[in-house]
C-alpha positions as CSV (number, residue, x, y, z in Angstrom):
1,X,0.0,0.0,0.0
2,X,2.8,2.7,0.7
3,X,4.2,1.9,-2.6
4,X,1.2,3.3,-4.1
5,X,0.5,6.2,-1.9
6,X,3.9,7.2,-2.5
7,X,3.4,7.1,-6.4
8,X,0.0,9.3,-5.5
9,X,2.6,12.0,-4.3
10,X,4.8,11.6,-6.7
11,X,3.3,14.9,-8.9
12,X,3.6,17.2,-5.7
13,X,6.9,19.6,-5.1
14,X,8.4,18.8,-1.6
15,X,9.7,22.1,-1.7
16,X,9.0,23.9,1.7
17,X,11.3,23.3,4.2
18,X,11.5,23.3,8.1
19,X,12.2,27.2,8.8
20,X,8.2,27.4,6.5
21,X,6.6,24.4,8.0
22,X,7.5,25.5,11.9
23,X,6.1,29.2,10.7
24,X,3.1,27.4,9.0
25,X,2.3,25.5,12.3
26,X,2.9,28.9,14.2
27,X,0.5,30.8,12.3
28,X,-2.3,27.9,12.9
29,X,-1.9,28.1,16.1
30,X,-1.6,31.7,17.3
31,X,-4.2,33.5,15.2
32,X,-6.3,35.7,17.4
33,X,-7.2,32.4,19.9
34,X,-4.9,34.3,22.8
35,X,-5.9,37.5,22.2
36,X,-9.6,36.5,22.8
37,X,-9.2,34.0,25.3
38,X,-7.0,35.7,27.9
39,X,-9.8,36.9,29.6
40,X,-11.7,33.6,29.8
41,X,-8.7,31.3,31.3
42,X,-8.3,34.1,34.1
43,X,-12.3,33.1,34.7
44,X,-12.3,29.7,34.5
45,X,-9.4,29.8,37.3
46,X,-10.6,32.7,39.2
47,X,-8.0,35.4,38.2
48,X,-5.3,32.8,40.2
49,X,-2.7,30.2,39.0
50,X,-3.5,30.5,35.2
51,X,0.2,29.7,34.2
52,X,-0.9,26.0,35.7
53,X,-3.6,26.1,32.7
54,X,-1.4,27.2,30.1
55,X,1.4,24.4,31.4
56,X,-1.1,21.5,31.3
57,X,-2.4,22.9,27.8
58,X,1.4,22.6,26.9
59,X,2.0,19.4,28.1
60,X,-1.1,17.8,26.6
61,X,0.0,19.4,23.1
62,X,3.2,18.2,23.3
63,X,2.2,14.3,24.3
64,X,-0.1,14.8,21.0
65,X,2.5,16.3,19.1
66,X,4.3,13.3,19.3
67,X,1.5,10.9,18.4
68,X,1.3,13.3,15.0
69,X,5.0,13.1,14.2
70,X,5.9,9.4,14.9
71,X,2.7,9.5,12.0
72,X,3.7,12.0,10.0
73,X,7.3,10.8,9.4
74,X,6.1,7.2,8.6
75,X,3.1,8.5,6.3
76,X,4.3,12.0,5.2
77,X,1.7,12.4,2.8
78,X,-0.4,15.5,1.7
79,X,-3.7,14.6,3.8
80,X,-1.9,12.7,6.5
81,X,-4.1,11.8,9.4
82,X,-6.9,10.4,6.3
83,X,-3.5,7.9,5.8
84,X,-2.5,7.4,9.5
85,X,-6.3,5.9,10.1
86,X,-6.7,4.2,7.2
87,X,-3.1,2.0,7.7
88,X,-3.4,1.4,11.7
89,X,-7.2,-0.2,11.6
90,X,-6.8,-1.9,8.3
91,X,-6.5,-0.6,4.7
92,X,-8.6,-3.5,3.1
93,X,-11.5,-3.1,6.4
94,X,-12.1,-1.0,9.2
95,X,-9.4,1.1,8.3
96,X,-11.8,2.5,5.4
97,X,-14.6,3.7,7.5
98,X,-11.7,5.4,9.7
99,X,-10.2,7.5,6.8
100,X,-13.2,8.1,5.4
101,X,-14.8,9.8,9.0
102,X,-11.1,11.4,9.1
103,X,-12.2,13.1,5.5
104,X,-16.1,13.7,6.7
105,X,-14.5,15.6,9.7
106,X,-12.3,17.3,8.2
107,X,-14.6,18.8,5.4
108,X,-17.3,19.6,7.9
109,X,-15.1,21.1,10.0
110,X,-12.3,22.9,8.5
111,X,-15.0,25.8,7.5
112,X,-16.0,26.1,11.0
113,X,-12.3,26.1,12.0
114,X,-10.9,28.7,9.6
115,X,-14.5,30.7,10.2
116,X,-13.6,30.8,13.3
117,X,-10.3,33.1,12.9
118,X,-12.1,35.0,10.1
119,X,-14.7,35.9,12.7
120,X,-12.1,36.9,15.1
121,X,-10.4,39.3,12.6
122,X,-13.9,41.1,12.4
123,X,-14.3,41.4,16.0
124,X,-11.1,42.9,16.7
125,X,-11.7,45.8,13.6
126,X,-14.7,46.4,15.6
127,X,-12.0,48.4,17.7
128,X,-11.4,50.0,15.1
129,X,-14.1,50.5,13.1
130,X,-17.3,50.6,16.3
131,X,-19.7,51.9,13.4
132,X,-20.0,48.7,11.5
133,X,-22.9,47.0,12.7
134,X,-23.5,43.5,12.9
135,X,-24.1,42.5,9.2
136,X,-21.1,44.5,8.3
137,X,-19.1,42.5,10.2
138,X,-20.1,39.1,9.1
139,X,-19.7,40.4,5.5
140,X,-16.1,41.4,6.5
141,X,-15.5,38.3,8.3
142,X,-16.4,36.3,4.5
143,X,-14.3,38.7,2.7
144,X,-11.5,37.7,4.9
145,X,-12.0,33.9,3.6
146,X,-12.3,34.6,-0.2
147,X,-9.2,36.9,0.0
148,X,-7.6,34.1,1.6
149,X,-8.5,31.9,-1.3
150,X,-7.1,34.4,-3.4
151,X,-3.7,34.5,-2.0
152,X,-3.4,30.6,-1.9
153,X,-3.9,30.4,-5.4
154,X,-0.2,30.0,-6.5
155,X,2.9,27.3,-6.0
156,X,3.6,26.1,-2.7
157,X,7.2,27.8,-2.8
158,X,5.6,31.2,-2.5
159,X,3.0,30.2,0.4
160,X,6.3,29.1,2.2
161,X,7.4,32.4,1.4
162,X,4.5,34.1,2.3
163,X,4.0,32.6,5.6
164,X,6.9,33.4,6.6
165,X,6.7,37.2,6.4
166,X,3.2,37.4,7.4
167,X,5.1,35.1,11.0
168,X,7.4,37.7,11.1
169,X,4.6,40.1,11.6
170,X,2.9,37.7,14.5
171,X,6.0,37.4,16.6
172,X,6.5,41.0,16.7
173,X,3.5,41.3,18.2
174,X,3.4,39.1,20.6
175,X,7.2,40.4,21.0
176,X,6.5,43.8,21.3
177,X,3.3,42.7,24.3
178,X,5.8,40.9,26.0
179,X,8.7,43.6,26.2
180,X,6.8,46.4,26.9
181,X,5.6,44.6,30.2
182,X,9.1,42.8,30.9
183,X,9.9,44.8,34.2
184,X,6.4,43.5,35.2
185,X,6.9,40.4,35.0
186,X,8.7,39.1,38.3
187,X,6.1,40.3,40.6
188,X,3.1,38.9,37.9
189,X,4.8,35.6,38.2
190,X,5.1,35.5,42.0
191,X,1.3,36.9,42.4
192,X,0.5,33.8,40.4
193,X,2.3,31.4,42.7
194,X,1.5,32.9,45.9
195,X,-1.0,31.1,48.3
196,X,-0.2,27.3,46.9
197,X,-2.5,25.4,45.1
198,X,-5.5,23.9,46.6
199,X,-5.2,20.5,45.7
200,X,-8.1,19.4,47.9
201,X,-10.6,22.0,46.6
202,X,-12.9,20.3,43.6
203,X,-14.2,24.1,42.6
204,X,-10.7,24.9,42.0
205,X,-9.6,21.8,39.6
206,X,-13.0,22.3,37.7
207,X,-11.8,25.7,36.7
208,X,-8.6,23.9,36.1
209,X,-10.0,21.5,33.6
210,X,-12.4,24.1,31.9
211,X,-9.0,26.7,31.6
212,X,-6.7,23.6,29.7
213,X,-9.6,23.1,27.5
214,X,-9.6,26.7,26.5
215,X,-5.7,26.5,26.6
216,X,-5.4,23.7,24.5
217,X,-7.4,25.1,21.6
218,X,-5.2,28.1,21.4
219,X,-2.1,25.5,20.9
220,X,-4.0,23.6,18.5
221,X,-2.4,23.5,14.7
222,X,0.8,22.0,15.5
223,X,-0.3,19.3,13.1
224,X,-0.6,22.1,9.9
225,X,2.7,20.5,8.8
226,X,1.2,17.1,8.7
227,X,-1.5,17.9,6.0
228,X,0.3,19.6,3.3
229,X,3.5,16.5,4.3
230,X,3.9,15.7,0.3
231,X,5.4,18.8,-0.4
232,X,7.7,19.1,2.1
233,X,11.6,19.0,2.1
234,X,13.0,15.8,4.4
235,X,9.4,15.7,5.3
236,X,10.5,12.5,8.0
237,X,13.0,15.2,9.4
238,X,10.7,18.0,9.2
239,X,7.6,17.2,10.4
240,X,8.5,15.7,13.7
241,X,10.8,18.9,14.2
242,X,8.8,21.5,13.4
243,X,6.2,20.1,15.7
244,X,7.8,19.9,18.7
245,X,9.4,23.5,17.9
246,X,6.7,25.0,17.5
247,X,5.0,23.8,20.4
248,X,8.0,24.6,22.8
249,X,8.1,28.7,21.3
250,X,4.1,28.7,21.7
251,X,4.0,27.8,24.7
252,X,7.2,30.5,26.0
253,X,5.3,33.2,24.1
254,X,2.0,32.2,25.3
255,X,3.4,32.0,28.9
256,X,5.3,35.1,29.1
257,X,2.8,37.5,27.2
258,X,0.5,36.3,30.1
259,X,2.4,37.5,32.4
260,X,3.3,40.5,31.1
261,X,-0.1,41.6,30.6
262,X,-1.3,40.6,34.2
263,X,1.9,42.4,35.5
264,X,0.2,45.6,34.1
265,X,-3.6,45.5,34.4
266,X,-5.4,44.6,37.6
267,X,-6.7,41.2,37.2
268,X,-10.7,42.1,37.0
269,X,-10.0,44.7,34.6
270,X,-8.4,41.7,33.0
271,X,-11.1,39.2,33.2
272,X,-13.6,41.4,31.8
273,X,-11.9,43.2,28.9
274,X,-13.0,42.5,25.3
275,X,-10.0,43.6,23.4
276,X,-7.7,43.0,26.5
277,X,-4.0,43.7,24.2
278,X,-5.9,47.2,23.1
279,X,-6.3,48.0,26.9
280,X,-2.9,46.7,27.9
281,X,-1.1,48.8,25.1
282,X,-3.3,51.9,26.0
283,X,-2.4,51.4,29.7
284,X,1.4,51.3,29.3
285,X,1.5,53.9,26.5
286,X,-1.2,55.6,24.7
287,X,-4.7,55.0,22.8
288,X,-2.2,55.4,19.7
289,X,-0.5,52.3,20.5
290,X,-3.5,50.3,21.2
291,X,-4.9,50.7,17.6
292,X,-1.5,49.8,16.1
293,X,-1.7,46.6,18.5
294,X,-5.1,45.7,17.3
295,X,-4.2,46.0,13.7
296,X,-1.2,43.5,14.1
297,X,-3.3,41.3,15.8
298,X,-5.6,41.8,12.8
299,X,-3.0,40.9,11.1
300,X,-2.3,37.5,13.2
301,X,-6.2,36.6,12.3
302,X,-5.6,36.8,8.9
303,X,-2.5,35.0,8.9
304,X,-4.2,32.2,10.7
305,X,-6.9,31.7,8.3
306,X,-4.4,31.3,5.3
307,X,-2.6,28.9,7.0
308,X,-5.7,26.4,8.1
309,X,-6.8,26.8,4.5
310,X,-3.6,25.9,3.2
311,X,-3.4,23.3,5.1
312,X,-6.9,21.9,4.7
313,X,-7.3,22.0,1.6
314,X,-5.2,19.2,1.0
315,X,-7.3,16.6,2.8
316,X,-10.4,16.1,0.7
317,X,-7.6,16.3,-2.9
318,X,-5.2,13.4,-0.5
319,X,-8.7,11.5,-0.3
320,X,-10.2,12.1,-4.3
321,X,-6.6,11.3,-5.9
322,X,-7.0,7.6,-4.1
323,X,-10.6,7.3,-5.4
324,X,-12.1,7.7,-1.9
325,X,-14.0,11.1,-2.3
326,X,-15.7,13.0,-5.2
327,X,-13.1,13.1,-8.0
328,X,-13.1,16.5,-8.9
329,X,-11.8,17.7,-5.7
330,X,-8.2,16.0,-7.1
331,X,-8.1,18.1,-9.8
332,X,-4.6,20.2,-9.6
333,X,-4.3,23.7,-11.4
334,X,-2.1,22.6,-14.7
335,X,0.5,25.4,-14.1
336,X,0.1,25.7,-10.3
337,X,0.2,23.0,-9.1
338,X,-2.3,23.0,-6.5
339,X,-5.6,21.8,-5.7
340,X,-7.4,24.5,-6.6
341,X,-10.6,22.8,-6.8
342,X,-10.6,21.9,-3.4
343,X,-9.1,25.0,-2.2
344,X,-12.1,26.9,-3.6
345,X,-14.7,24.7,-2.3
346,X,-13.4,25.2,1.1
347,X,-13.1,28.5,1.1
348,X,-16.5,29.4,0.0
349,X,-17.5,26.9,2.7
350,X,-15.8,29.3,5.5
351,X,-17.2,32.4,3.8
352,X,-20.7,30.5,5.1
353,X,-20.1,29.8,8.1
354,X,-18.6,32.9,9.4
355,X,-22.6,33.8,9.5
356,X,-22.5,31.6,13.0
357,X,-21.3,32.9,16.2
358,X,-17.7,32.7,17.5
359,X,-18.5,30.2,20.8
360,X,-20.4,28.4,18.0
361,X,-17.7,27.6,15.8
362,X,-15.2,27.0,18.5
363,X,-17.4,24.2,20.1
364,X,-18.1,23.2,16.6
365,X,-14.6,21.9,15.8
366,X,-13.1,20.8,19.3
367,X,-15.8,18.1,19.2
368,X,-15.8,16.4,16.2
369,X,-12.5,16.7,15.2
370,X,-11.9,15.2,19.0
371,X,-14.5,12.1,18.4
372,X,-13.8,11.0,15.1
373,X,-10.0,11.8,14.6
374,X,-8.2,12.8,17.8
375,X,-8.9,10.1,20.6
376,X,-8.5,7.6,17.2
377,X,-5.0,9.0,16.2
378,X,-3.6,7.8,19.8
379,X,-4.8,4.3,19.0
380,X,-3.9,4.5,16.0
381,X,0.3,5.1,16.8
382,X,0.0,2.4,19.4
383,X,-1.1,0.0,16.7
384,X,1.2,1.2,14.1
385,X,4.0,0.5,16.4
386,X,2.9,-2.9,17.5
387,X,2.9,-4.0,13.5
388,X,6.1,-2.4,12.5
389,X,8.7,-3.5,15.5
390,X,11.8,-2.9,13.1
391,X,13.0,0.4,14.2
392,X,14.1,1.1,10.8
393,X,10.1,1.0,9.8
394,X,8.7,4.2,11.3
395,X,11.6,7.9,10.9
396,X,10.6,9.3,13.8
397,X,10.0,7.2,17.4
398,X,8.4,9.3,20.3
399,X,10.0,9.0,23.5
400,X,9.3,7.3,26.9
401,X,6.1,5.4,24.5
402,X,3.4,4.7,25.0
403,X,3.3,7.6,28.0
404,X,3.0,10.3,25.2
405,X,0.1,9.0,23.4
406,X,-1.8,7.6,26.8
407,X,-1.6,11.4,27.9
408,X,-2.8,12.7,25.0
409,X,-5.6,10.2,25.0
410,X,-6.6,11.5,28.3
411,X,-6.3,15.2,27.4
412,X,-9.0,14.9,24.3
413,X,-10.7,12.7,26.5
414,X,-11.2,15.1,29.3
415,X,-11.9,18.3,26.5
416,X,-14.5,16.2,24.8
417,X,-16.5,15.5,28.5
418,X,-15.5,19.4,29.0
419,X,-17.6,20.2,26.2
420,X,-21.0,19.0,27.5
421,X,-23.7,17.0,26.8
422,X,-25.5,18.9,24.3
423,X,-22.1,19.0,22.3
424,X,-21.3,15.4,22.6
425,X,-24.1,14.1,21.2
426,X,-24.1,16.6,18.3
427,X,-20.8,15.2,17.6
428,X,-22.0,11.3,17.7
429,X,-24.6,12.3,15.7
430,X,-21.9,13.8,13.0
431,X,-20.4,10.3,13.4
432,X,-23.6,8.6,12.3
433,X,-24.2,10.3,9.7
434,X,-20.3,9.9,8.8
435,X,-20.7,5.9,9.4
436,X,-24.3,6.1,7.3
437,X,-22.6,8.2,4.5
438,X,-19.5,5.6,4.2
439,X,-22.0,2.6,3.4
440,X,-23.9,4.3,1.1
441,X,-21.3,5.8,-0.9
442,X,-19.5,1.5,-0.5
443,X,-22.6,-0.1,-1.9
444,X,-23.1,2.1,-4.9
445,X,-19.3,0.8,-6.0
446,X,-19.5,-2.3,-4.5
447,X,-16.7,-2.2,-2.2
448,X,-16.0,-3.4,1.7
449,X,-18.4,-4.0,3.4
450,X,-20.4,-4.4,-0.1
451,X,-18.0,-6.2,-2.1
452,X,-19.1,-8.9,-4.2
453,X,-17.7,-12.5,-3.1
């Protein structure tokens, strides 16, 4: 089977290399998630030991990360976790309905996902721009998508190119946050550890639990590299490598713009902000410095949408080019070189969807994505391992296994109870329909579980 899924990349340029796949990841993951969700970690823990939430949000990322690049260095395939399913449960059996839910939640999802940061760009113009009502801001919000599209809509040597100036821009921000509260730091960080931690109290480790979960979506899209893994450079070096980079210069960022901002404004003033960088900047210099912070961040939004779409759009083109999805999503540009069927599709999708609220999309993608490819994945490695023992058989091994992929199990496990009941079951239903969609599609061609004896 890897014979011929290597033959199916065969056509795409592995020409992006570490330094673009760590800034891709980067870009996925920062967005405008910390900016907007500052104020509800300090919340969920009560304004106290939020550095503990951001740790364990690190920690649970980092287990995962592992789990995606052990698979991404064995499969590194344009699509990748569609692959990593469909090898671990059985290419010929169950393995089929796996990568084919890994597709369905992918393609359902990905619109909310990049919505999401789309959304987020319009909210923090609003700063900018109080005026635009409502309607204006959804239609801003879609524009934001079909630029995107726009943008993508050339070889992957200049997306590498691209994302790296536009991550340029992003760490400056966050840069420029943490500097300008540096000398506030030390006396943020022991106000944070002062009084202990109240192991006994239940209250205070439900706010812990509900603070990771919001924690661990801000660190999500340190798999970006994973999708687009055909048309990397080294991609068994790269992928494992820029994972775990990225996670480790998140999670300082993340860590020490906290602080840095708590160091400055009291911590209600904190918990209740709505553009909580605007305030900071305005508090340490001026209402002038505030609107160039909100237009970087702007900027970080944007930047985040281009790079889930990037990535994304692979997925359902992996998928089409083996015959397992609709074949005109794996059409490719004839100059370009890209999927720009699928690339299009997508992004009209988003453009939708940014018509639903922010807490709506958010929920929207942590639990599906969670139940049908997350809490699989971590299986998934376990068994890949147990199949290939020769060391020589997988590029990269995780350390200390299984441990990393048994934490990570937990951690989705604990975000998906996190998410309620209402959400659960929307997300089992998404399965169903997943599961019922599979058989259908199988006994139209005749294939497993349909196949003619």
């Amino acid at each position: 089977m890897q014979a011929n899924l290597a033959g199916a990349e065969e056509d795409s340029s592995r020409r992006m290399g570490i330094v673009g796949a760590c800034t891709s990841n980067m870009l996925n993951m920062i967005g405008v998630g910390p900016f907007l969700s500052i104020p509800l970690v300090l919340i969920a823990m009560h304004g106290s030991h939020i550095l503990l939430a951001w740790l364990l949000g690190a920690v649970i990322s980092l287990c995962d990360g592992l789990v995606w690049a052990e698979l991404g260095s064995a499969m590194p395939y344009s699509g990748g976790p569609y692959f990593y399913l469909r090898e671990a449960f059985g290419a010929q059996s169950y393995g089929k309905v796996a990568s084919f839910l890994v597709l369905w939640s992918s393609v359902l999802t990905a619109p909310f996902l990049i919505a999401s940061g789309a959304v987020g760009f319009s909210q923090y113009l609003h700063y900018l721009w109080p005026v635009v009502n409502a309607a204006g801001l959804t239609a801003l919000a879609m524009a934001v998508c079909l630029i995107n599209v726009v943008l993508l809509y050339r070889k992957i040597t200049t997306i590498g190119a691209i994302s790296i100036g536009l991550w340029i821009l992003v760490a400056g921000t966050i840069v420029w946050i943490i500097v300008s509260g540096a000398d506030h730091v030390p006396s943020a960080l022991r106000g944070q550890l002062d009084g202990g931690f109240p192991v006994t109290d239940t209250a205070f480790w439900k706010g812990v639990g509900a603070a990771t979960l919001i924690a661990v979506y801000d660190y999500v899209g340190y798999n970006n590299v994973c999708l687009i893994g055909g048309e990397l450079k080294r991609p068994e070096r790269t992928i494992p490598y820029s994972i775990i980079l990225s996670i480790l210069l998140v999670a300082v960022l993340y860590i020490a713009m906290n602080l840095a901002i708590l160091g400055v404004l009291p911590v209600q003033q904190s918990m209740h902000s709505t553009a909580i960088v605007a305030d900071y900047m305005q508090a340490v210099y001026s209402i002038q410095s505030a609107r160039v912070a909100d237009l970087l961040i702007l900027v970080a939004s944007f930047a985040s949408v281009f790079a889930i779409l990037l990535g994304y759009s692979r997925i359902p083109f992996a998928a089409a080019s083996q015959g397992e999805f609709f074949s005109v999503f794996a059409r490719v540009h004839p100059t370009k070189g890209i999927p720009h069927i699928s690339l299009v599709i997508l992004g009209f999708l988003s453009a939708c969807a940014c018509m639903l609220s922010l807490d709506t999309l958010i929920s929207l993608v942590i639990v599906i994505q969670t139940m049908i490819q997350f809490l699989a994945q971590c299986v998934a490695v376990i068994l890949l391992r147990r199949r290939h023992t020769e060391k020589n058989s997988v590029r990269f091994l995780m350390p200390f296994y299984p441990l990393p992929a048994v934490i990570a199990f937990m951690g989705w496990l604990l975000i998906l109870i996190s998410s309620g009941a209402r959400n659960i079951l929307f997300a089992f239903a998404a399965t169903l329909v997943g599961v019922a969609a599979f058989l259908y599609k199988s006994r139209q061609e005749q294939r497993w579980p349909f196949e003619t004896i």
